[in-house]
N, C-alpha and C positions, 0 to 999 in steps of 0.2 A: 504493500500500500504506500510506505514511503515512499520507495522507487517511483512508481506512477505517479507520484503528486510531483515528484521534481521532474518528471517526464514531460507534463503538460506542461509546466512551466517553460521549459525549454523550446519546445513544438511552437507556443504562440511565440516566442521570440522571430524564432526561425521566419514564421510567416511571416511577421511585420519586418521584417531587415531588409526586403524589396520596394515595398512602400514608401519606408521611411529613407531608405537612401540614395534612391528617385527624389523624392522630394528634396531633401538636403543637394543633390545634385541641382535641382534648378533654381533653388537659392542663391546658390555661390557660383553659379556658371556663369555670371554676367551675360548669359544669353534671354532674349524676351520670353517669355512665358507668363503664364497665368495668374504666378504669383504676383508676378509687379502690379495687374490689376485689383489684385487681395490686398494689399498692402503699399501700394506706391503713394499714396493719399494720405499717411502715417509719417513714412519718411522723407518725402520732398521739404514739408516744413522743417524736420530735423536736420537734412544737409545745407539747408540754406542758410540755419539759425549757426548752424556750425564752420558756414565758409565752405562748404563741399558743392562744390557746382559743378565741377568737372570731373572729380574721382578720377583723377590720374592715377596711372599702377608705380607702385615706389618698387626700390632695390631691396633686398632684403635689409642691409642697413638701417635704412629708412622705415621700413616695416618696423625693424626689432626696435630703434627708439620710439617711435610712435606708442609702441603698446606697453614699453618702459616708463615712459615718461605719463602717461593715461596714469598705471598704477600707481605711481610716486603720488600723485594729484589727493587718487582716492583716499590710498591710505594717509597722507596727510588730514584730510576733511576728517574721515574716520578716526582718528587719532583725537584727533578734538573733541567730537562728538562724544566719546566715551570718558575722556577725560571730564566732561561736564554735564555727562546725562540728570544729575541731579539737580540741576538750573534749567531743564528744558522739559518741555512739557510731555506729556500722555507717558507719566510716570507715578500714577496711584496708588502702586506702594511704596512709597518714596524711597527708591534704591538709591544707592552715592554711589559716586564718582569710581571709577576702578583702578585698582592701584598700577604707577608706573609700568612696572615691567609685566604684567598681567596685560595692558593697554597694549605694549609694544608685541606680546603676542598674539594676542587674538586679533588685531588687525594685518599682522603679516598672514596670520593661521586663513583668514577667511579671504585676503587678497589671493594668497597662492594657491586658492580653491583645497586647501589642506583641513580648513574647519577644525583642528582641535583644541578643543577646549581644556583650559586649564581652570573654569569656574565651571559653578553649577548653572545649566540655563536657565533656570526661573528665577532665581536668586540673584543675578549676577549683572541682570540688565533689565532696563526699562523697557516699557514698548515702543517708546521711539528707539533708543537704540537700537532691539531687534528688527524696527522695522528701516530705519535709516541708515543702519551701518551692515547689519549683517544678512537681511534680507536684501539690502543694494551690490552689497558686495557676493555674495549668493551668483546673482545674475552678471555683475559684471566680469568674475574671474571665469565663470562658465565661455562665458563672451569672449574673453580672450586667449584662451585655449584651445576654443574651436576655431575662432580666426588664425590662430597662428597653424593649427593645422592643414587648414582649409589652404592656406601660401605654399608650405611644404608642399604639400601635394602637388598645387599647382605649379611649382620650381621642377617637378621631377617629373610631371607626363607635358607641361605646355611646350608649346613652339612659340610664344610669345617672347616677351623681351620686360616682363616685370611678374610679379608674385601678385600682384592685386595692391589694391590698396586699404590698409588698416581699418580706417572708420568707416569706410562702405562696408566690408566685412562686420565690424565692431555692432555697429547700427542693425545692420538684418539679421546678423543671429541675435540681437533681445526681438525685433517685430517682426519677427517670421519663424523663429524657433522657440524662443524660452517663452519668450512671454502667453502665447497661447498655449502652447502644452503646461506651461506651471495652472495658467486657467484653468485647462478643463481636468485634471488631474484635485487639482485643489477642492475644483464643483463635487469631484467624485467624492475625496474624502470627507467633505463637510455631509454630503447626504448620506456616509456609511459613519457618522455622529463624532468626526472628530472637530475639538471645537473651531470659530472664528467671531473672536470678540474683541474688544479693547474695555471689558470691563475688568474692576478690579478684582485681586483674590477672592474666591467666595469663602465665606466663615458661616458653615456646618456644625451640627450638632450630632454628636455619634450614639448607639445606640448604648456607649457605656456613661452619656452624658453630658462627654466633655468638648470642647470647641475641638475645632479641626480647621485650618487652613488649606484650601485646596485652589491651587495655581492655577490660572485659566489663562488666554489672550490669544493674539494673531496663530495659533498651531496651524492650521489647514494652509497659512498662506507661505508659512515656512518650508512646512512638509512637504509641500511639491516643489517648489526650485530646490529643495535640498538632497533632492533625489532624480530630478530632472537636471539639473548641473551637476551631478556628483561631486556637492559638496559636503554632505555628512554635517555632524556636528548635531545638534538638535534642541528643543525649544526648554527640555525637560530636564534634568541632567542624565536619567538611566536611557536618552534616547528614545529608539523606538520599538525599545523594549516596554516603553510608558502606557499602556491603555487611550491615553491621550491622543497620542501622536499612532497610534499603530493597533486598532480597539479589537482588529478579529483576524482571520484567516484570508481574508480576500481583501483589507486593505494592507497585509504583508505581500500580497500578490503583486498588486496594483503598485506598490512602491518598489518591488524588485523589478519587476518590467521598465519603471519608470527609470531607474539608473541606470539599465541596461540598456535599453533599445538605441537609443541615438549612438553611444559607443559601438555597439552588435555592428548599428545600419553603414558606418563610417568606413569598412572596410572595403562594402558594395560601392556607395558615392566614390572612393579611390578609383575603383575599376571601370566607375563611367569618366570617370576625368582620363584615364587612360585606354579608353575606345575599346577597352579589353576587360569584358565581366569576369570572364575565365579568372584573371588576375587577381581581382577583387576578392571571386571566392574562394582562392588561393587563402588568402590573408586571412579572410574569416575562418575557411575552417582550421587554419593551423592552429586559430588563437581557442576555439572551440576542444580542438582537440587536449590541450594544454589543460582548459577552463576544467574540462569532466574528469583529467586526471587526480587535478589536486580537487575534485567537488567527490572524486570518489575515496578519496584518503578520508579526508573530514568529517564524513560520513559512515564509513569504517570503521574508524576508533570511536565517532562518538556511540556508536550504535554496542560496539564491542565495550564501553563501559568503561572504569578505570580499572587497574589489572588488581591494585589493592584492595577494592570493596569486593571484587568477585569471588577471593581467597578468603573473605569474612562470611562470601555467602549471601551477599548483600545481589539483587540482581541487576544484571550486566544492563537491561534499559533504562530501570530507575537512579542504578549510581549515575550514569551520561547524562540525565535532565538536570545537577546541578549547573546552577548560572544559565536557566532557560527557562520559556513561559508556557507555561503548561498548552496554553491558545495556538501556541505554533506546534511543540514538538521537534523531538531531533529532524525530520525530515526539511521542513521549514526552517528552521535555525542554521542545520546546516547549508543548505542552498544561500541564504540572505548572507548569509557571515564570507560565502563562497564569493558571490558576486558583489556584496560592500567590497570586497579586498581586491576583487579583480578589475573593477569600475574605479577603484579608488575613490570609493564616496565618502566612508570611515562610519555612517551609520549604523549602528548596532541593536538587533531584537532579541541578542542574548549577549551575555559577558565573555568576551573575551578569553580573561583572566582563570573561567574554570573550566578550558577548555579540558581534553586529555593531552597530553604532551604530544600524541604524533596529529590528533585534532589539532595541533596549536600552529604547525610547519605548515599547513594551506594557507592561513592567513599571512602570515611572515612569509613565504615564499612566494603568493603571488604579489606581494609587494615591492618584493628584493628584483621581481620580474620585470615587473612595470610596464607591462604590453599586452599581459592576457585582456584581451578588451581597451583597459583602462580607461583615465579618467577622459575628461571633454576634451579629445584629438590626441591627447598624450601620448593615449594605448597606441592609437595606430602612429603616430610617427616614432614609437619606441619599437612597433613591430617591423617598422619601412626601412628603420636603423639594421636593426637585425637581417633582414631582407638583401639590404646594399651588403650591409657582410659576409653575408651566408654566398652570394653570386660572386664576390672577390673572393673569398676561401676557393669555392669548386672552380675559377678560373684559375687559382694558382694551380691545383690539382694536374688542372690536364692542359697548361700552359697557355693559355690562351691569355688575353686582355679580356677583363671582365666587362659584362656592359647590364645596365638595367633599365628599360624601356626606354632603349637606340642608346644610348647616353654610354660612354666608355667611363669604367671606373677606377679614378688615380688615384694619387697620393692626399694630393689635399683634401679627399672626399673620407679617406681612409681616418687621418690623424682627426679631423674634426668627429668623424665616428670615435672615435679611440678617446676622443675628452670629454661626449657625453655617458660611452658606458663606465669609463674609470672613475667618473666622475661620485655616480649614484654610490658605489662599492665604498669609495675613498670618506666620504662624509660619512655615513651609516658608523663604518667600522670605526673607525678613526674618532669620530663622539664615544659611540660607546665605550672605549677604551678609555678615554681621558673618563670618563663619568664612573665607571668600575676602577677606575684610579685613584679619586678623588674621593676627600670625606665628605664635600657639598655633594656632588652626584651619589655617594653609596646611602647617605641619608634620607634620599626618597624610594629606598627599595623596601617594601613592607614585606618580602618574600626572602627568605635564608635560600644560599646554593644556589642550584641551577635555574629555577622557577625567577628567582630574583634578575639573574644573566636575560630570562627571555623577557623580563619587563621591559629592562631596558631598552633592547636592542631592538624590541618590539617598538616603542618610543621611537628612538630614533629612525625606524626603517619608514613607519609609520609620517613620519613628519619630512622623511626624502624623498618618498613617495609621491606626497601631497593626499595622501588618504586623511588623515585625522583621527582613526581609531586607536583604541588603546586598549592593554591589558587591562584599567582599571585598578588595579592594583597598586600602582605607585604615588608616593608623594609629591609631586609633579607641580604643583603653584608654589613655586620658592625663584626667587632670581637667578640660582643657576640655570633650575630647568625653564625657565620663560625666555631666558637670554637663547641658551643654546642650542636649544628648540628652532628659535626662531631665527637663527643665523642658517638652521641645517634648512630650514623650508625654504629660504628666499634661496641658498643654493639649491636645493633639490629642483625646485620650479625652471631659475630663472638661466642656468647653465645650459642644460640640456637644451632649452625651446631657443636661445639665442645660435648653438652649435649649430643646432639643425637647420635653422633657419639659412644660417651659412652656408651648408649642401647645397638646400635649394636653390640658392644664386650660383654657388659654383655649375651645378647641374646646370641650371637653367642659361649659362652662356653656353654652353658645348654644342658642338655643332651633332645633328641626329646621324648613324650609323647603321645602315640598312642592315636588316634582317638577313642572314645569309644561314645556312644546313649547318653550319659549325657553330652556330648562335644558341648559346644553352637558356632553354626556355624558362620561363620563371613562374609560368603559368599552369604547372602539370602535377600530379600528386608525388612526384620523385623532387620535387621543388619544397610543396609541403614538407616531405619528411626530411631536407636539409635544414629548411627552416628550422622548422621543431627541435633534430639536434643542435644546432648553433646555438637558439637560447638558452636548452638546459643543459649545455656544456659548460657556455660562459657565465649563467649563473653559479652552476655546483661549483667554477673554479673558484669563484670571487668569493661564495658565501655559505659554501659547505661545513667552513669550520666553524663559525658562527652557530650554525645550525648543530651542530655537534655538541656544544660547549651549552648550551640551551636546551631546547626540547628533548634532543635525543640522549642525551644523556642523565636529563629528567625521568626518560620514562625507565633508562636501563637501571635505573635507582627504584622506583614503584615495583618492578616485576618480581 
């Protein structure tokens, strides 16, 4: 019965990834279609107010300041905003101001679409702040994710002489993507009762007597851009594990589709920007193929139970339900916790922290991945990285000059490759080291041993990512971890998408290289399965000890 319920889940996916990357294809095609009719009446007034008259296409350069400089803006404003939420209004329960280095993370946390939270969310912010800084920024990092995607792409299949340009990009994915699907997703969960109000806490009388305060406001309008952008984070602090934010079986549904789909669809949209679907479904299903491995590990242990209750006699499904809701179940639990990590959303309907130890290596490893899916265009230009690689490997192989859609691939495409994968490894490792080094860093670890090792590293992989989930388990709002944190996410984000961005201009001067019988396809299932080994070679190289020093030798301790 498990099995089937993550069955359907996956089948409707499947369906909608033609749909949806059709659509996303005529969005960003700058070609006329039917949208500009849907929406050209929205944004005319926006590019005029903005100085965009002519949407000239910029160099990648140009691009990568453009969506640089955007974010400095925001989180500047944001920065302020929370530093004074207690002078500003549609703040009922009079929350104050939030402390410096707490400030400095959570607005880097929800700029780098990373969302983690180092407070509680009901407690932590007013409802303007949620709705001015965190629900703004929701939508805007989603925004520039997919725009920087949406360039890549077009750097590596156009024949053109530019990447697009930033704020035309910027502008149609909020009023032709986010913004109506955060709608009608939002419509959906308010009429399956999760709330949307701006009133204040309600104050309940329990049936032992006594008051109760119980948290209410904007939930429904969060919940959907925070799963529609995969930004995670959430309204509540337990997430959407909360009744609130996540009240049954089918709006766990509805919110896993919603982080998934537009990541799923973006592999297909690649393959129409490259006149080659074949290609497209290349992508997807390598990234699928990937996705059921670690979703059948996760699922395995959790169902197999912890190895220590099973030798008390304790049984092997009821020990796996701890740190789960009884409304979902391991089956549900494990899919949402599978695709939080593969989406990079960091949304949680169970805890993390009590996973089983070989349960705990799906999330940590499709993080440490950072392509299965991924987050708003991430996944796919981390799997297009991987791609370029996987076609210069098998060219060295059988001597050839490697090429990937016409395009010959050199040195500079290589070493710019080489600084965004060393990049993700080098941070991760590298923090958690200094932080199990230090007595500031061992001081938020509430876990002895190994379990303690996977908090951390958890943390950090977690915040290089740009996912935002966490063990839960750590002590995590202290100046070290707000600083360090937030030094790893602006790298984690901002390295990689500026690297690649770089390809794409390199790519996109080379002159095209006709197809010839010697030309190694890239579009065939003997492609896929190069694919698939490159990533999980160059993962297990970079982050198998990691994982060893952690989870696995967590569990060889339980057995």
């Amino acid at each position: 019965m498990g099995i089937l319920q993550i069955a359907v889940v996956i089948v409707i996916l499947v369906l909608l990834v033609k749909p949806m990357g059709t659509y996303l294809y005529n969005v960003f095609s700058n070609e006329a279609n039917r949208t500009d009719k849907w929406f050209g009446f929205i944004e005319r007034p926006i590019f005029a107010m903005i100085g965009l008259k002519e949407r000239k296409g910029m160099t990648w350069k140009t691009y990568a300041l453009s969506f640089i400089v955007t974010n400095i803006v925001l989180v500047a404003i944001s920065y302020l905003i929370l530093r004074i939420q207690n002078m500003l209004p549609l703040n009922p329960n009079g929350i104050g101001s939030m402390e410096e280095t707490l400030t400095f993370n959570t607005v880097i946390s929800f700029m780098t679409n990373t969302n983690l939270q180092h407070y509680s969310g009901e407690s932590g912010l007013s409802y303007f702040s949620q709705m001015a800084v965190i629900i703004m920024m929701m939508f805007t990092s989603a925004a520039t994710g997919f725009s920087v995607a949406i360039a890549f792409v077009r750097g590596i299949t156009s024949k053109g002489e530019t990447i697009g340009n930033f704020f035309e990009d910027f502008v149609k994915a909020h009023t032709r993507v986010f913004f109506p699907l955060a709608f009608i997703v939002a419509m959906l969960l308010v009429a399956l009762q999760v709330p949307l109000t701006l009133q204040p806490t309600v104050t309940v009388t329990t049936v032992e007597g006594v008051e109760q305060q119980i948290a209410i406001g904007p939930v429904a309008a969060l919940e959907s851009i925070k799963h529609i952008g995969t930004n995670g984070g959430g309204f509540f602090g337990v997430n959407s594990a909360h009744p609130f934010e996540n009240p049954n079986a089918l709006t766990n549904v509805i919110e896993i589709l919603s982080m998934w789909v537009l990541s799923a669809a973006l592999p297909y949209t690649f393959g129409l920007f490259a006149k080659n679907r074949k290609q497209g479904w290349v992508i997807f299903s390598s990234m699928m193929i990937l996705f059921v491995m670690f979703l059948s590990l996760i699922y395995t242990a959790e169902s197999s139970g912890n190895p220590a209750m099973n030798r008390l006699g304790i049984d092997a499904a009821q020990g796996s339900m701890e740190g789960k809701e009884v409304r979902f179940g391991i089956p549900q639990s494990a899919l949402f916790s599978t695709v939080t990590t593969a989406a990079t959303t960091g949304s949680v309907n169970s805890m993390h922290d009590t996973l089983t130890p070989l349960g705990g290596i799906t999330p940590l490893a499709l993080m440490m991945l950072n392509c299965v899916f991924g987050g708003k265009g991430v996944g796919l230009i981390n799997m297009l990285m991987y791609a370029i690689l996987a076609v210069f490997l098998a060219g060295l192989m059988v001597g050839r000059t490697p090429e990937f859609l016409g395009r010959k691939i050199e040195a500079r495409e290589i070493k710019l490759i080489a600084i965004a994968i060393l990049a993700h490894p080098l941070i991760i490792l590298a923090s958690t080291a200094i932080a199990l080094a230090t007595d500031l860093g061992k001081a938020g670890i509430t876990n002895p041993a190994f379990h303690g090792i996977s908090q951390v590293l958890y943390e950090y992989t977690s915040s290089a990512a740009n996912n935002g989930s966490g063990f839960e388990g750590l002590g995590d709002n202290t100046p070290f971890w707000n600083i360090s944190t937030g030094v790893v996410m602006l790298f984690g984000r901002y390295v990689s998408m500026v690297a690649m961005l770089a390809v794409a201009g390199s790519m996109l001067r080379k002159q095209w290289v006709p197809e010839t019988i010697g030309t190694f396809r890239t579009d065939n299932r003997l492609f896929a399965g190069i694919l698939i080994g490159t990533v999980l070679i160059i993962g297990a190289l970079t982050f198998l000890p990691g994982i060893v020093l952690g989870p696995i030798a967590e569990h060889l301790t339980i057995r």
